[in-house]
LUMBABA-863894 format. One record per residue: x, y, z of N, C-alpha, C, O in turn. Coordinates in steps of 0.2 Angstrom, whole numbers, padded with zeros to 4 digits, always signed. Example, Ala and Ser with C-alpha at 12.3 -4.5 7.8 and 13.67 -1.06 7.14 Angstrom:
BEGIN
+0066-0028+0039+0062-0022+0039+0066-0016+0039+0071-0017+0042;+0064-0011+0035+0068-0005+0036+0064+0000+0039+0067+0006+0040;
END
This chain:
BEGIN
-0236-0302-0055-0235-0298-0049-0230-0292-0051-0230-0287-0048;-0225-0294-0056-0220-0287-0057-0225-0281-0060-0226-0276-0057;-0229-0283-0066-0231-0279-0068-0237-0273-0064-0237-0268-0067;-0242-0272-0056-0242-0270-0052-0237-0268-0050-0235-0262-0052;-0231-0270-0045-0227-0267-0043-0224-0261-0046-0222-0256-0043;-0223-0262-0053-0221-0257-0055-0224-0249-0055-0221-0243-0055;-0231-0252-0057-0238-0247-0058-0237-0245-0051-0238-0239-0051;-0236-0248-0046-0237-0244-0039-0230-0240-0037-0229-0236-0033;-0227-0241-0041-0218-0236-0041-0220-0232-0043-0221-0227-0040;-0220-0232-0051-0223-0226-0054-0227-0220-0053-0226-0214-0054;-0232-0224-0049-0237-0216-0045-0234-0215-0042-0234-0209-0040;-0230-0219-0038-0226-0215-0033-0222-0210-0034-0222-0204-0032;-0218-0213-0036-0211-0206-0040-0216-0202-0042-0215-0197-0038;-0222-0201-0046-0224-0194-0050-0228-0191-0044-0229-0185-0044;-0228-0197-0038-0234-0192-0034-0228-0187-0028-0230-0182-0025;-0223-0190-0027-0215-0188-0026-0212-0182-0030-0211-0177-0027;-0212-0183-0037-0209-0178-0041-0213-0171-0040-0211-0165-0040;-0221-0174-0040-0225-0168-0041-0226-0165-0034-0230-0160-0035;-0224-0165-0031-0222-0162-0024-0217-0160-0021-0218-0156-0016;-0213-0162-0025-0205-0158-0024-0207-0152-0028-0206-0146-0026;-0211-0151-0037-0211-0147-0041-0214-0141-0037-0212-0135-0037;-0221-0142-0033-0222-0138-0028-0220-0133-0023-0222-0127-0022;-0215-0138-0021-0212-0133-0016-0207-0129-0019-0206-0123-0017;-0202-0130-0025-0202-0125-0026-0205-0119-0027-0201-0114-0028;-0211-0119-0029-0216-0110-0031-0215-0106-0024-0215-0100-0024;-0214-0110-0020-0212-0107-0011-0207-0104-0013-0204-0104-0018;-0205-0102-0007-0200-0098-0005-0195-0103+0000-0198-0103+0006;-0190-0107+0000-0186-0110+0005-0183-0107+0007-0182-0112+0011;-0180-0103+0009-0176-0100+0012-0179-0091+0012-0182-0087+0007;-0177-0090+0019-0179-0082+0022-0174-0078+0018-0168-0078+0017;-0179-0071+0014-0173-0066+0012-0168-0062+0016-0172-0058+0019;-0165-0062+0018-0160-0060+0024-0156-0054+0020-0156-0054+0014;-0155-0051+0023-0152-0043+0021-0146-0042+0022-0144-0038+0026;-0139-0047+0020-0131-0047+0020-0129-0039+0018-0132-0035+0014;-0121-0036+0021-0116-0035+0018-0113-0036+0015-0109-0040+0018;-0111-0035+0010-0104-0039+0005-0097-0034+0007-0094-0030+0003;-0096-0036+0014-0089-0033+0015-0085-0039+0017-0083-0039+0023;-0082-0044+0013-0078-0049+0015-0070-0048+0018-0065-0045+0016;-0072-0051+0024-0065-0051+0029-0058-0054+0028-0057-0060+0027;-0055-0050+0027-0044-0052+0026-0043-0057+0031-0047-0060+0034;-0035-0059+0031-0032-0062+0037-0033-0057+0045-0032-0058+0051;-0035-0051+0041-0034-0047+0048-0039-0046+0052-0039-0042+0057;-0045-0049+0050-0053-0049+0053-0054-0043+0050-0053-0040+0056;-0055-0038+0046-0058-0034+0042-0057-0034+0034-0053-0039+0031;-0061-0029+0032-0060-0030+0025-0058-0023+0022-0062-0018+0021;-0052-0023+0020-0049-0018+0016-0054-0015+0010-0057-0018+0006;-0053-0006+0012-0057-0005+0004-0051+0001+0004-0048+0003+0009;-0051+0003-0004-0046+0008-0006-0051+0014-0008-0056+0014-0012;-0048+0020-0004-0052+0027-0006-0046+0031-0010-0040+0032-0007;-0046+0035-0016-0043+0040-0015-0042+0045-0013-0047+0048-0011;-0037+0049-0013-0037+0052-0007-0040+0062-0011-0039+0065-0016;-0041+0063-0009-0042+0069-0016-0044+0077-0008-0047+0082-0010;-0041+0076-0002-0041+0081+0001-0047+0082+0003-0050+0077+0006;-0049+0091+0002-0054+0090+0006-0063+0090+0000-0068+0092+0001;-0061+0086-0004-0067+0082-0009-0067+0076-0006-0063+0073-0003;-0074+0076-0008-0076+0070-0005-0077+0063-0010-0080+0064-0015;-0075+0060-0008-0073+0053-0011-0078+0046-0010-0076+0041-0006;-0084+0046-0015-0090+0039-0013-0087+0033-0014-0084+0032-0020;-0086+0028-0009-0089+0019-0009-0094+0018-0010-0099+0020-0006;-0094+0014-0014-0102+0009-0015-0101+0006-0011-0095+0004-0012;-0104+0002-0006-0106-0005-0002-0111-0008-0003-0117-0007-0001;-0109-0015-0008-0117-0017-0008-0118-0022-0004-0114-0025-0001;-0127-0022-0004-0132-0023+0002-0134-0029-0005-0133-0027-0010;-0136-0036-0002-0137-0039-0005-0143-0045-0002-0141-0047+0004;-0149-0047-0005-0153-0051-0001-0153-0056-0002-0151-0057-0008;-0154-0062+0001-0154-0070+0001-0158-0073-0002-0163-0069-0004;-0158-0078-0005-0166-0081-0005-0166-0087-0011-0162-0088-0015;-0169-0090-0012-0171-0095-0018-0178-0091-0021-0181-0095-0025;-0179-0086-0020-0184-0083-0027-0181-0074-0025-0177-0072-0021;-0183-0071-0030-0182-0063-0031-0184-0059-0025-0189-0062-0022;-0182-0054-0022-0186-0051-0017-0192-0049-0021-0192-0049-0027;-0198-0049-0015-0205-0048-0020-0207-0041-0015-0213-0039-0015;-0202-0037-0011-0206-0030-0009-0202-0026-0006-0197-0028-0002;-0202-0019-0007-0196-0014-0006-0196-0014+0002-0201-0016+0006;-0189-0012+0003-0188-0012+0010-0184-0005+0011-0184+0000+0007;-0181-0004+0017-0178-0001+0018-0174-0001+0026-0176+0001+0032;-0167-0004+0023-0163-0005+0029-0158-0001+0030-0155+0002+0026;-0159-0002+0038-0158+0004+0042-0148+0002+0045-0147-0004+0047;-0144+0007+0044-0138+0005+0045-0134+0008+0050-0138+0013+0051;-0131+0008+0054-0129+0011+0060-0120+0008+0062-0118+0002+0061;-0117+0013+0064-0111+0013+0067-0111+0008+0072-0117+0006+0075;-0104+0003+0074-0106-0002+0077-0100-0004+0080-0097-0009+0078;-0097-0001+0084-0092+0002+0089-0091-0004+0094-0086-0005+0097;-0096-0009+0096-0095-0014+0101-0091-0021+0097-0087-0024+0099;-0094-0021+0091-0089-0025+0086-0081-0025+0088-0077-0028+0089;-0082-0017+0086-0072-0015+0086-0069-0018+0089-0065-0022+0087;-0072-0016+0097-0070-0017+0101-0068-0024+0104-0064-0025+0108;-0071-0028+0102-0074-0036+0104-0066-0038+0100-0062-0041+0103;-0064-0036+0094-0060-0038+0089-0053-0037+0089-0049-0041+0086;-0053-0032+0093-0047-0028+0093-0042-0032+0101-0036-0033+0101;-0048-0033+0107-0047-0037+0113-0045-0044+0107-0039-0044+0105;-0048-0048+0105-0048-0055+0105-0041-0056+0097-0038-0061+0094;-0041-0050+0095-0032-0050+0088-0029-0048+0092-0024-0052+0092;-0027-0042+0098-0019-0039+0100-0020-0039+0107-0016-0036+0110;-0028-0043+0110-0027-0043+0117-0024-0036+0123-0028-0032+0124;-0019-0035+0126-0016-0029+0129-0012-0024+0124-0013-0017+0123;-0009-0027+0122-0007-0024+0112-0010-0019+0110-0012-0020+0104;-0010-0011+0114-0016-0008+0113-0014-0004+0105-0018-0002+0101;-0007-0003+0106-0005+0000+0100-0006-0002+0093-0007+0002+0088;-0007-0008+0094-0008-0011+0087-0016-0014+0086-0018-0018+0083;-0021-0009+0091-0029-0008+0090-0031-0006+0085-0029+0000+0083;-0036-0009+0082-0039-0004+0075-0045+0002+0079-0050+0001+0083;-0043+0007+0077-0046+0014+0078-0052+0016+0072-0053+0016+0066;-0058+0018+0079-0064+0017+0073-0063+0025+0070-0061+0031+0072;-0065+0024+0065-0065+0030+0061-0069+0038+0064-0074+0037+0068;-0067+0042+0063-0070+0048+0068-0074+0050+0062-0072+0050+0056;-0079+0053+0066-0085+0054+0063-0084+0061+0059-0088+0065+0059;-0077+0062+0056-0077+0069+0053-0074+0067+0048-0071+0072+0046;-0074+0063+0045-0069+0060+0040-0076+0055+0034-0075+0053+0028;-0082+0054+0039-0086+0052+0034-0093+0053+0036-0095+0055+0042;-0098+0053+0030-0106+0055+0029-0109+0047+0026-0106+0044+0021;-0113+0046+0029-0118+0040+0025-0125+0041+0027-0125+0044+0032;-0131+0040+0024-0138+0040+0023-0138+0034+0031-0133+0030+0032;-0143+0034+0034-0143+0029+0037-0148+0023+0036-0148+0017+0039;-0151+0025+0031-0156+0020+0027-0154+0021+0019-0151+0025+0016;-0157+0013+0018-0153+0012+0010-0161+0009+0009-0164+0006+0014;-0162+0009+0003-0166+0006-0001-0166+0001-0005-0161+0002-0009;-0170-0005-0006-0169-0012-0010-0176-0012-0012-0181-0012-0008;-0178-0011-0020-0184-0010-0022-0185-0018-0023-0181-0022-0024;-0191-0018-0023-0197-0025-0024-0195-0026-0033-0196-0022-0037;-0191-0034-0034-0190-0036-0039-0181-0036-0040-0179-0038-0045;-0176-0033-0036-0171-0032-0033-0166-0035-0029-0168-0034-0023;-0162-0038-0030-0160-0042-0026-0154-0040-0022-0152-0044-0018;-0150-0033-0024-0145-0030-0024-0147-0021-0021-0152-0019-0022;-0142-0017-0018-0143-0009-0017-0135-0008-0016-0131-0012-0015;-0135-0001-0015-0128+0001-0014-0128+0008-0009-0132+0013-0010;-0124+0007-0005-0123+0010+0000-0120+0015+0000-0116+0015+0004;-0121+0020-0003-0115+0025-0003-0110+0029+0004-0114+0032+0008;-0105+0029+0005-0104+0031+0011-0097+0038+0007-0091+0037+0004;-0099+0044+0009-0091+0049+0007-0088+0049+0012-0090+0049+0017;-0081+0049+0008-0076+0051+0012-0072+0058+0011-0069+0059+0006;-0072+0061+0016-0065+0066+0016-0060+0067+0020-0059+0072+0024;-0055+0063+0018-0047+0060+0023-0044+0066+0026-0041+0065+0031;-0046+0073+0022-0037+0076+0023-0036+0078+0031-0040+0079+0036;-0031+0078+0028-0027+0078+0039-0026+0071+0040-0020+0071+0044;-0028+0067+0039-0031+0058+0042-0022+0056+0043-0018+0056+0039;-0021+0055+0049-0016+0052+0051-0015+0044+0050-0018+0040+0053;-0011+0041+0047-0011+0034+0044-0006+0032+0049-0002+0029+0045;-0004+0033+0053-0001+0030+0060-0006+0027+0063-0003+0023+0067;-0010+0027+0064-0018+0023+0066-0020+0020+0061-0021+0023+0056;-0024+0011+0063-0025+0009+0058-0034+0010+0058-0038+0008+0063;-0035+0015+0053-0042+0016+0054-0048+0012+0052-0048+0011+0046;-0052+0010+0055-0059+0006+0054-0066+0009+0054-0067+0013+0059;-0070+0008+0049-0076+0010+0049-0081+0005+0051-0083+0002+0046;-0083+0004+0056-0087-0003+0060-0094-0003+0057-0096+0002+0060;-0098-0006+0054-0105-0003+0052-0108-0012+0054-0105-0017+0055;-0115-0010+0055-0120-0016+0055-0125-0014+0052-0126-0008+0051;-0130-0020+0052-0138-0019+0048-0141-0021+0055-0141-0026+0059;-0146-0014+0056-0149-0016+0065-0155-0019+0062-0158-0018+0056;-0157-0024+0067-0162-0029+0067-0167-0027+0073-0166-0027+0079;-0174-0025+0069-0178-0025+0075-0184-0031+0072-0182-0034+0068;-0189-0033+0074-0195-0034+0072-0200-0030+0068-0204-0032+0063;-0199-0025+0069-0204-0019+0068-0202-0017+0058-0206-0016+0053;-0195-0018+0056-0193-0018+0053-0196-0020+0045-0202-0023+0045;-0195-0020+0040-0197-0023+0034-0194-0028+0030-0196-0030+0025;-0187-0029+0035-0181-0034+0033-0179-0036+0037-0179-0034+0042;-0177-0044+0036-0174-0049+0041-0167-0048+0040-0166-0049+0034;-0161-0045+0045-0155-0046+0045-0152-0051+0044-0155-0056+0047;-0147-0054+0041-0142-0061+0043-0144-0062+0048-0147-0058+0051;-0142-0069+0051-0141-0070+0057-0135-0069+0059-0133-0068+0065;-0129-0070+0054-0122-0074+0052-0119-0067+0054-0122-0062+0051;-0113-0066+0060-0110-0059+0063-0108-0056+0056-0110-0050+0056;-0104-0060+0051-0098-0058+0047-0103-0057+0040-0100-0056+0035;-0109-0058+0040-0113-0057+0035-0118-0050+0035-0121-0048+0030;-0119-0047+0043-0124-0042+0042-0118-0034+0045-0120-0028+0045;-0112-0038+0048-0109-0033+0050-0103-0032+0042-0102-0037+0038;-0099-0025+0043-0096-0023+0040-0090-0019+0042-0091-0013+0043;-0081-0022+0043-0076-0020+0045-0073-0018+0039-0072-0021+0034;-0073-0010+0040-0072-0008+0035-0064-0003+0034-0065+0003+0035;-0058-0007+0033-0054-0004+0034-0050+0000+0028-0049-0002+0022;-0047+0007+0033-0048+0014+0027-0040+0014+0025-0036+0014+0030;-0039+0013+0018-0034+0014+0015-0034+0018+0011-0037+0017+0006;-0030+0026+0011-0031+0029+0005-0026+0029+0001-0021+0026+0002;-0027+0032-0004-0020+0028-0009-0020+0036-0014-0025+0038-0018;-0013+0039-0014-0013+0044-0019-0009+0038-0025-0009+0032-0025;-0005+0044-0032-0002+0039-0036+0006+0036-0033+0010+0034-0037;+0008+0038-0026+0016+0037-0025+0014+0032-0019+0019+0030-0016;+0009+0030-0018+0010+0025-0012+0007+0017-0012+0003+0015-0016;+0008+0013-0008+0009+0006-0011+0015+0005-0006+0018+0009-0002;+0016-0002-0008+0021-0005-0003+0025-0007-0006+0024-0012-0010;+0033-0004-0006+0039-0003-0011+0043-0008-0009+0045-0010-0003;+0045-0011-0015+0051-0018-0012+0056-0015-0010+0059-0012-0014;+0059-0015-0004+0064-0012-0001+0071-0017+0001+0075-0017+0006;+0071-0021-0007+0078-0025-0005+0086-0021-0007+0092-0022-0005;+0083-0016-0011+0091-0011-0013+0089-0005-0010+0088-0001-0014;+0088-0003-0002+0087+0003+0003+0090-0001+0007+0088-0007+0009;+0096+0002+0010+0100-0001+0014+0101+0001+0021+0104+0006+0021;+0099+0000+0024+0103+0004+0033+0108+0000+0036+0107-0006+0038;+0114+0004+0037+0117+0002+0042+0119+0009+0047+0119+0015+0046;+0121+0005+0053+0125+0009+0062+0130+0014+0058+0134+0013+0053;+0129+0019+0061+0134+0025+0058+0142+0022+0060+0141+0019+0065;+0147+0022+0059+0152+0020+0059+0154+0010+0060+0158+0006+0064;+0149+0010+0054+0149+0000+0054+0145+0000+0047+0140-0003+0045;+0150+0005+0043+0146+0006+0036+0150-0002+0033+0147-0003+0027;+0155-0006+0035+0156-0010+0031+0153-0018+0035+0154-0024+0034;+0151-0015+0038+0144-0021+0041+0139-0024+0036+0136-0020+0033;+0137-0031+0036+0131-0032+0034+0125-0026+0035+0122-0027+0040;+0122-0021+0030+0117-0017+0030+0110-0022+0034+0110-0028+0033;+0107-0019+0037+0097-0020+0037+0096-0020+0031+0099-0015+0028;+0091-0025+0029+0086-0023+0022+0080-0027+0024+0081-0031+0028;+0073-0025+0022+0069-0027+0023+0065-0025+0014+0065-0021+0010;+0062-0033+0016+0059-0036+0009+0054-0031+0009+0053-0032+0003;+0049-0027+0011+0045-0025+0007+0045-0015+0014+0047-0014+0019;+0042-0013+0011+0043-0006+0013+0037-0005+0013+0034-0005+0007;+0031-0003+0021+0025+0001+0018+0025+0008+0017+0029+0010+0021;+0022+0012+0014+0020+0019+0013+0013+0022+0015+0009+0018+0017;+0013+0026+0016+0005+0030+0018+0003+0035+0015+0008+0037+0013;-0002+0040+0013-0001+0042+0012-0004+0050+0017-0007+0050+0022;-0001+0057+0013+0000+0063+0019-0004+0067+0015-0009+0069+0017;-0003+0068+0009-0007+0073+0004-0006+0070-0003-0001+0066-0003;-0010+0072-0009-0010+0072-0015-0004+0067-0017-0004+0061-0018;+0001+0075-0015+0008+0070-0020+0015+0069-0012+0021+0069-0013;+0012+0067-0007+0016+0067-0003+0015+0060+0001+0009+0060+0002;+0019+0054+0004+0018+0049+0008+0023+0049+0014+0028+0053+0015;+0022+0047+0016+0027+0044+0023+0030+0036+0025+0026+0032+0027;+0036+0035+0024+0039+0029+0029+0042+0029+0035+0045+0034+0038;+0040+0023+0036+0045+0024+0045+0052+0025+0044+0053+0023+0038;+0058+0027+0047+0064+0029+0044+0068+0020+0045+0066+0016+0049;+0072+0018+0041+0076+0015+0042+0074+0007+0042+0070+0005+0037;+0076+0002+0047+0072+0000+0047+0065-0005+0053+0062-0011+0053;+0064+0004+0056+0057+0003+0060+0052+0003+0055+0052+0005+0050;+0046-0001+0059+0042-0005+0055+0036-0003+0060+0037+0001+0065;+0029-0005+0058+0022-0007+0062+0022-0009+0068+0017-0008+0072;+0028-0014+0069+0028-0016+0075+0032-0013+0081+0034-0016+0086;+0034-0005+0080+0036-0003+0084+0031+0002+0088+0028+0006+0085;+0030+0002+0096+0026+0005+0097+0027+0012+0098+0022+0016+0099;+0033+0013+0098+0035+0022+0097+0034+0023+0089+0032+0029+0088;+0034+0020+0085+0034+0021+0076+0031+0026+0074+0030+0028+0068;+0026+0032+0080+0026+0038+0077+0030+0044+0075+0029+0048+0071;+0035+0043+0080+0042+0047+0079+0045+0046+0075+0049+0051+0074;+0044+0041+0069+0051+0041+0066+0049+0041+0058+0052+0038+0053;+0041+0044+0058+0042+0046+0050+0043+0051+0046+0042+0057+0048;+0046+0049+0041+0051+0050+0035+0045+0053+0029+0040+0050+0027;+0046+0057+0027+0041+0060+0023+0045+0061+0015+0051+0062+0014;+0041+0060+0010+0043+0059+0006+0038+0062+0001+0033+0059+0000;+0042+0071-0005+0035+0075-0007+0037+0074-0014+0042+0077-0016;+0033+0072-0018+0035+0070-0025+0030+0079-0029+0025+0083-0029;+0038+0080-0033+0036+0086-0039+0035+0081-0046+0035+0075-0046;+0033+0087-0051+0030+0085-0056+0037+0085-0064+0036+0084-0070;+0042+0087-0058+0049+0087-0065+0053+0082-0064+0058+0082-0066;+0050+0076-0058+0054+0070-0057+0058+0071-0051+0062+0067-0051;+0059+0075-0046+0061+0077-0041+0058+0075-0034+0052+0077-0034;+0060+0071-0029+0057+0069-0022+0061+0072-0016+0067+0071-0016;+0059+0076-0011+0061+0080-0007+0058+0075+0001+0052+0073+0003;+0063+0074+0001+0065+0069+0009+0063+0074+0015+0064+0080+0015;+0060+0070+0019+0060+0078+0027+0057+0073+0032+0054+0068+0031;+0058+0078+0040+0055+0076+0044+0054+0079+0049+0058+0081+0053;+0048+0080+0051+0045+0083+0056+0047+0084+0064+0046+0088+0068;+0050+0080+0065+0052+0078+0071+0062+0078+0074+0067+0075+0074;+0061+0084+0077+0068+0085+0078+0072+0081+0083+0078+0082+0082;+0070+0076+0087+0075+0071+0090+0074+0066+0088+0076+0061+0092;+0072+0066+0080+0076+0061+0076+0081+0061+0074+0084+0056+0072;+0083+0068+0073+0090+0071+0068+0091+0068+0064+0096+0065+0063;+0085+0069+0060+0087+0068+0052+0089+0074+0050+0088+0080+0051;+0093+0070+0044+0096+0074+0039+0096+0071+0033+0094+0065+0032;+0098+0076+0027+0095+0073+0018+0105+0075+0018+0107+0080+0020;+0108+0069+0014+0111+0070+0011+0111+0073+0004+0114+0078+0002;+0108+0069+0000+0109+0072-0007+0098+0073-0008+0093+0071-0006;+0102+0077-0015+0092+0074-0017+0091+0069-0020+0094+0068-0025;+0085+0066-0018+0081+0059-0023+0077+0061-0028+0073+0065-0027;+0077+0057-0035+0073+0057-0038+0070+0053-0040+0072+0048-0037;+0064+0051-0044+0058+0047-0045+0060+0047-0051+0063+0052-0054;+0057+0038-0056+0056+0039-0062+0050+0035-0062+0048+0032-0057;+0044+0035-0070+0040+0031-0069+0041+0029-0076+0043+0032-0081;+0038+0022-0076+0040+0018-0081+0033+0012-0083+0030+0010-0078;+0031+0010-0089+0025+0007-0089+0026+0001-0094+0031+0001-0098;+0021-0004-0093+0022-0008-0099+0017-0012-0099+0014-0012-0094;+0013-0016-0103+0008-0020-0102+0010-0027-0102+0015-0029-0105;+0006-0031-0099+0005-0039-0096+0010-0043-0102+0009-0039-0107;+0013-0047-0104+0012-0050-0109+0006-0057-0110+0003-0060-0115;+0006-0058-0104+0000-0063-0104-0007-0062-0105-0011-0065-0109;-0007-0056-0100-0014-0054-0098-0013-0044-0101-0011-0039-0098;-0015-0045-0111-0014-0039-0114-0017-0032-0111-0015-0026-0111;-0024-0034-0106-0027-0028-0103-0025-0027-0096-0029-0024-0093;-0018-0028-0093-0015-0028-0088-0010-0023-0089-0006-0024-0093;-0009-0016-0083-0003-0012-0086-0002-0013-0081-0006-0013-0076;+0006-0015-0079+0013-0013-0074+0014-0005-0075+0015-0002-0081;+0014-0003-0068+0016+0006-0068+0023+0002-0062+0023-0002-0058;+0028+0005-0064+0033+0006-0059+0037+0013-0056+0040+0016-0060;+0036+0015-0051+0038+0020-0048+0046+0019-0046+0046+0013-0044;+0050+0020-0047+0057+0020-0045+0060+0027-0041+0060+0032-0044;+0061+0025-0035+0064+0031-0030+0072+0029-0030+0074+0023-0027;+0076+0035-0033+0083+0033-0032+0086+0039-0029+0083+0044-0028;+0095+0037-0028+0096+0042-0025+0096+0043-0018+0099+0047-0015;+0091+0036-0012+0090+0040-0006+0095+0039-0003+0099+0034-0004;+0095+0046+0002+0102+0045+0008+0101+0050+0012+0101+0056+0011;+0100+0047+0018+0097+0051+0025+0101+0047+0032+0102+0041+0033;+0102+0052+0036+0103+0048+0042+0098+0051+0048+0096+0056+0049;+0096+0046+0052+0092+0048+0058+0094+0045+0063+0099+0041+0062;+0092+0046+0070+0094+0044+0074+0088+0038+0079+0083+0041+0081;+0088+0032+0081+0085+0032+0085+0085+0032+0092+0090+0029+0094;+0081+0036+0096+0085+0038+0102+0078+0034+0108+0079+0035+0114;+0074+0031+0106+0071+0027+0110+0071+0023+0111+0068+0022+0117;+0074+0016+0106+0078+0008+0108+0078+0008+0114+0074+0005+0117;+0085+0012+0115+0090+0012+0120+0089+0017+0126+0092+0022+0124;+0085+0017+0132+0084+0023+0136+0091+0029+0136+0096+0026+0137;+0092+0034+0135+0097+0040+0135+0101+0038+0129+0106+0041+0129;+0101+0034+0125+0107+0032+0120+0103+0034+0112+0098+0032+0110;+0107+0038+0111+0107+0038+0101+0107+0034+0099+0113+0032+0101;+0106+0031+0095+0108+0026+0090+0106+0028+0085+0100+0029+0083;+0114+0030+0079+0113+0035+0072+0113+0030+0068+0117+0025+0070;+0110+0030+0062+0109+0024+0058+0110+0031+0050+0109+0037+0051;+0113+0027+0045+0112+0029+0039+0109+0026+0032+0112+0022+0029;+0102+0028+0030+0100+0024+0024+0101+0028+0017+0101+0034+0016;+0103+0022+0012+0103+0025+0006+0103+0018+0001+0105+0012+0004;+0102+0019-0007+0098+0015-0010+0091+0016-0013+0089+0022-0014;+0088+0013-0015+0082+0012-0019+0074+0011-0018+0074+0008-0013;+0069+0011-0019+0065+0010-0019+0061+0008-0025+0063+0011-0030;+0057+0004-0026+0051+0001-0032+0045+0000-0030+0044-0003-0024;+0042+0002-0033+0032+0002-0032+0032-0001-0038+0034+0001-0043;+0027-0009-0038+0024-0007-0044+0018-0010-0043+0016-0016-0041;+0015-0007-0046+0004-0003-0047+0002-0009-0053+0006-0010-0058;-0003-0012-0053-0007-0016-0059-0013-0016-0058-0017-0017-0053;-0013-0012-0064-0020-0009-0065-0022-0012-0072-0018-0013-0077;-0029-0013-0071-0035-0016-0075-0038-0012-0080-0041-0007-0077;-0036-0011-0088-0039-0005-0091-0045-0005-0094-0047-0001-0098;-0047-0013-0090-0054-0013-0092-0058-0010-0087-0064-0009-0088;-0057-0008-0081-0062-0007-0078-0061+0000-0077-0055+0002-0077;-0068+0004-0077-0066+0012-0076-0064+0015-0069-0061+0020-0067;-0067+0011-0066-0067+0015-0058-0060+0012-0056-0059+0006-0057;-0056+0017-0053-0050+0018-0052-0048+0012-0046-0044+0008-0047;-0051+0014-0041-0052+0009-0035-0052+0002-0036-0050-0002-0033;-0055+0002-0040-0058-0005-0041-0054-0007-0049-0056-0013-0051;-0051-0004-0053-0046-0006-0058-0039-0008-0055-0037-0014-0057;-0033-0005-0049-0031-0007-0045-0031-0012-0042-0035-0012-0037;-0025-0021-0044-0022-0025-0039-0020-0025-0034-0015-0028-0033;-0025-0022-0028-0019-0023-0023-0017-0027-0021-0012-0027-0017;
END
């Protein structure tokens, strides 16, 4: 009796195996036409442009298709601004918090193709999108909201999945002086309470304004102020090691005590040989301003001075600048 039973196991598994072998020459799963823009803590996805004025500056975004076999025929997906996302995003992270809304990018600052192409036998395309910043205010945090529009008529199945066919594309331009500076030896204290415990804050963001120029908030105001357009601090880097302090804005009353200067210093990884540390060093600073908006009709004059540190790790294996930079 074993000997049947097993005979009838046998064909079974192989009529089982050869069945499974089958399905796969199919196709299981739908080619679906994703974005590869993965999202931060901040429900977008950071990309770095440099900032190069009024040149224009390409992103690749790649378009990538799903599938358990190769695409087997050319498409051509169609890409489109997508402004109702923003919005949905911006209500459901800062709620009334209109200040702190991500702002969709103005359509003068970038150019893209609205159709991108994925050739038959390809599983992969690249999106090119220029940018050109100059002017671009970085007091607003800028988003470029994109989707893959889905009709029927189409030659491509979009995701279905939100965060896989859309794209939060948030714009950081970066010249070589900005980065987000440890700002534990920049000190602020109350004009006439200089032997008080100083304000310090563990890290310091920058922005950048042109080429060789960024901006901080003075002192220490931060992002989470909703006036914090008033109070930046401009900071214009020369090429003999000199930084030239200033500010725009006259009912801050700032003032430069002395001049700052810049050193830049480099070293490679010990660990990781193809790793360079660049370090930017701002010394020297010493400025006073005033905040006059805290407090309805009251000054309040603050004095900062102390240091700054940036430091940059950059990959010298990779050529593309963008994409060689740690951030």
């Amino acid at each position: 009796m074993k000997k049947p039973f097993i005979l009838f196991l046998s064909l079974t598994l192989l009529l089982i195996c050869g069945s499974c072998n089958d399905e796969w020459t199919e196709e299981q799963f739908e080619n679906y036409v994703s974005l590869k823009a993965p999202i931060t803590s901040g429900g977008v996805s950071d990309i770095y442009i440099r900032y190069k004025g009024d040149e224009k500056t390409t992103f690749q975004l790649p378009l990538i298709v799903s599938g358990s076999t190769t695409n087997a025929k050319n498409m051509t997906v169609n890409i489109a601004v997508d402004s109702d996302t923003l919005d949905v995003l911006n209500y459901q992270r800062f709620q009334n918090r209109e200040d702190f809304y991500y702002k969709e990018l103005e359509s003068k600052y970038f150019t893209f193709s609205s159709e991108v192409k994925i050739k038959s036998g390809e599983n992969t395309s690249l999106m090119g999108i220029d940018f050109t910043l100059k002017d671009i205010d970085l007091v607003e945090k800028w988003v470029l909201p994109l989707t893959i529009k889905s009709d029927p008529s189409y030659d491509y199945v979009a995701n279905p999945r939100k965060h896989y066919r859309k794209a939060l594309l948030r714009i950081n331009p970066f010249n070589d002086y900005s980065g987000t500076y440890s700002g534990t030896a920049l000190k602020t204290v109350m004009a006439g309470y200089e032997k008080e415990t100083p304000l310090v804050k563990a890290q310091i963001k920058s922005y950048v304004v042109d080429e060789n120029t960024i901006f901080f908030y003075a002192g220490n105001i931060d992002e989470e102020r909703q006036d914090r357009r008033n109070y930046k601090v401009y900071a214009e880097f020369d090429n003999t090691g000199g930084v030239r302090f200033y500010a725009d804005n006259p009912d801050m009353h700032f003032k430069l005590n002395k001049d700052a200067s810049y050193t830049i210093n480099e070293q490679m990884d010990e660990i990781r040989p193809y790793l360079l540390h660049r370090y930017i060093t701002i010394n020297n600073i010493d400025y006073q301003f005033s905040d006059y908006t805290m407090v309805p009709n009251i000054n309040i004059n603050y004095k900062v001075g102390g240091s700054l540190i940036l430091e940059r790790r950059l990959n010298t294996q990779i050529p593309d600048e963008d994409q060689s930079i740690e951030w």
